[in-house]
C-alpha positions in Angstrom: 54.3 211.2 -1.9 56.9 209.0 -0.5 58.5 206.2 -2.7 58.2 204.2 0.6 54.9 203.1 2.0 51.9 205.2 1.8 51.0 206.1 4.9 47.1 207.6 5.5 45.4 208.3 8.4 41.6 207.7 8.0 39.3 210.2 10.4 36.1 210.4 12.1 34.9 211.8 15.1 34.2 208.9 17.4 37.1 206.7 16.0 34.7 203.8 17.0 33.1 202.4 13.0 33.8 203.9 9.9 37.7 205.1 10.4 38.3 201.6 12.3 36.5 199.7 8.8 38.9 201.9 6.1 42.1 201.5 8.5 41.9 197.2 8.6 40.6 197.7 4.6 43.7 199.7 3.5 45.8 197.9 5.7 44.7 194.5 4.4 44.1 195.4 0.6 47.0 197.9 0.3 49.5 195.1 -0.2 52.1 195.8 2.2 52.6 198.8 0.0 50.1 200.8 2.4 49.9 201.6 6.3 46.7 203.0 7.4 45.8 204.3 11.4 42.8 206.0 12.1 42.2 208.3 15.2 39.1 211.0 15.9 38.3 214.6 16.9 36.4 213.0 19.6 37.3 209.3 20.8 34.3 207.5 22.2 37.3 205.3 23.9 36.1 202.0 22.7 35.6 200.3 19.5 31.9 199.7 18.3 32.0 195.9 18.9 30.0 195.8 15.8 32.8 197.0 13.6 35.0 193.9 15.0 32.1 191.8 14.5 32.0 192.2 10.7 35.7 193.0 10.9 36.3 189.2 11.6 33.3 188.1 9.8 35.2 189.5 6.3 38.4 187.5 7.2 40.3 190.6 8.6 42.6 190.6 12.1 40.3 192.1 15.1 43.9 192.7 17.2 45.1 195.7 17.8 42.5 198.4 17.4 41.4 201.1 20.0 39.5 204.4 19.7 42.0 207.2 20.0 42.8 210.7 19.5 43.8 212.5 16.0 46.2 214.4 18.5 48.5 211.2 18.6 49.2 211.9 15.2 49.8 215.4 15.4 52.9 215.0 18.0 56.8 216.0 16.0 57.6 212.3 16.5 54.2 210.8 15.0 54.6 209.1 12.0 54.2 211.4 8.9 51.5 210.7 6.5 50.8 210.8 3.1 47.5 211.4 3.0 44.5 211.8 5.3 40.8 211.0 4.9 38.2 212.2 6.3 35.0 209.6 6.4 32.4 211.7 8.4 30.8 214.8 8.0 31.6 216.4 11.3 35.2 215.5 11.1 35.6 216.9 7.4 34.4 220.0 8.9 36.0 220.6 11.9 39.5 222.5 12.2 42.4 219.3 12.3 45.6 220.0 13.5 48.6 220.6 11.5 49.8 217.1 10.6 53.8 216.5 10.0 54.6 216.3 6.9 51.3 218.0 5.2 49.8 215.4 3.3 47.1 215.7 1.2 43.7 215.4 2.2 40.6 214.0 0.9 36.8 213.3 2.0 34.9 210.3 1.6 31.8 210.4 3.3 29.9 208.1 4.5 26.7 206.8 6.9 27.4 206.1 10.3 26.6 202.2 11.2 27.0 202.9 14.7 23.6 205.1 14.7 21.6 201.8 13.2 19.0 200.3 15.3 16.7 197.4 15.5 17.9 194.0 16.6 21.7 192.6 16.3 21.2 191.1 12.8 19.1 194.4 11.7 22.4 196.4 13.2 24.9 194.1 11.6 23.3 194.4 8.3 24.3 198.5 8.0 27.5 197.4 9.3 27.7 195.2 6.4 26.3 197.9 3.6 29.0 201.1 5.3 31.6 198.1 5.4 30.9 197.8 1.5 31.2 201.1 0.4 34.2 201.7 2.1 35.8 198.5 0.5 35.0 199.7 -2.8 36.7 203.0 -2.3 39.3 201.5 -0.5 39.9 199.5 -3.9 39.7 202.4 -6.2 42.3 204.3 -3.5 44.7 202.1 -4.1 43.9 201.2 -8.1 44.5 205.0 -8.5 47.2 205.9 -5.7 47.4 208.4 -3.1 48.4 211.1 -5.7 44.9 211.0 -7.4 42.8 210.2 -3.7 40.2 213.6 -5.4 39.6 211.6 -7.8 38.2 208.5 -5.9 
């Protein structure tokens, strides 16, 4: 790893929820000592308004986000990463590209939010639980550092 900032790209297919929740989390709880972006296999071009929904309601910026391609970060002048996680299923599985600089790679798997239905609040409430587990990995991420990611 670099003795710079860590820098981790967090994946999914849609790029939409879960990716979007563990980029602002790392960002926000890595200290300055962490950069995060996330990207998908398969950008559904927007972000779930949900995830900015409980985004600001847990105190974190809403600016700057947008559903984009993994292929962004797979250009020579991308910036090179440290370490990139996977945090659905389907992307874990499918082929990535070769990132620069070959970082390690880890899965953390979890539900999809943006597949809950029911009213707003009933929504916002699996929002709330995916947001959760992702903030407690997040936290033992960066407790154990990107060299020990497997182990999270």
């Amino acid at each position: 790893m670099s003795d710079s900032i860590i820098k981790v790209l967090v994946l999914c297919t849609g790029n939409s929820a879960r990716s979007v929740l563990g980029e602002a989390l790392i960002n926000d709880l890595g200290g300055g000592k962490w950069k995060a972006y996330s990207a998908g296999s398969k950008p559904v071009g927007r972000v779930n308004p949900f995830s900015l929904e409980i985004l600001a309601e847990k105190g974190h910026s809403t600016e700057g986000y947008r559903s984009k391609s993994w292929d962004e970060f797979a250009l020579p002048d991308a910036p090179k990463m440290d370490l990139v996680i996977t945090v659905c299923d389907n992307a874990a599985g499918e082929i990535c590209p070769i990132w620069p600089g070959h970082p390690s790679k880890v899965h953390l798997g979890f539900p999809d939010p943006a597949d809950a239905k029911g009213s707003h609040e009933e929504q916002l409430a699996e929002f709330r639980k995916v947001y959760s587990m992702i903030e407690a990995k997040v936290r033992r991420l960066i407790e154990l550092g990107p060299d020990r990611a497997g182990e999270v």
